[in-house]
Phi, psi and omega in degrees: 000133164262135181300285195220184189249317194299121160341289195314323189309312189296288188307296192298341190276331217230031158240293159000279221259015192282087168260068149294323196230145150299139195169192190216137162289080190228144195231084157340135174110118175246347161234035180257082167340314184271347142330268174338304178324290207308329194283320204271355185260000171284290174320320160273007176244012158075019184246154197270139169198127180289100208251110169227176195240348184206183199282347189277355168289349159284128148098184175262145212298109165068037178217198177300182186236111164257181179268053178241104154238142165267100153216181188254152200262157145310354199268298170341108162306144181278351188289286157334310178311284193303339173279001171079029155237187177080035177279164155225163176222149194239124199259128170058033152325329160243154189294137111042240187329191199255163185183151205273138169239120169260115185217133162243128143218172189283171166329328218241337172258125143007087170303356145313296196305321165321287168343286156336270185332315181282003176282303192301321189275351174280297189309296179298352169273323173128026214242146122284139176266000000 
């Protein structure tokens, strides 16, 4: 499958989808085409990549960061996605053991929101930025 034609698009799918390391896999976005991509080449290369739209899907929803996310599967439609439904949540998403954390998002997410999220999985390590 082609993402894009642009490089970074690439370079971020294969940092995504690196099942070299334990680690958690999270893909910005819910009504993003090229999102949908990254999820369907994962799902056939067998690696779990997580698709959310803001930091608060680690941990409880507008509360502290637990080893919890709420995100949407592919199965999840973008039209659902945007009414905020067809979420699932996965209890210990991150490994135990040290581990690589990988995101991709588009053009269009916040470098806050990125942000945020790697705050919430340090904080659920016991960690500060």
């Amino acid at each position: 499958a082609i993402l894009a034609q642009e490089t970074p698009l690439r370079f971020q799918a294969k940092l995504a989808l690196s099942p070299t390391a334990p680690g958690a896999r999270l893909a910005f976005g819910f009504n993003s085409s090229n999102t949908t991509q990254l999820l369907e080449i994962a799902e056939d290369e067998g690696v779990q990549l997580y698709r959310i739209d803001c930091a608060h899907r680690i941990g409880i929803l507008g509360g502290e960061a637990t080893n919890k996310i709420q995100h949407k599967p592919l199965s999840t439609v973008p039209a659902n996605a945007m009414m905020d439904m067809g979420h699932e949540a996965t209890e210990s998403f991150l490994p135990e053991s040290p581990l690589t954390i990988g995101i991709t998002a588009g053009a269009s997410t916040p470098d806050e929101m990125v942000g945020g999220t790697l705050q919430r999985i340090l904080a659920e390590r016991g960690l500060q930025v």
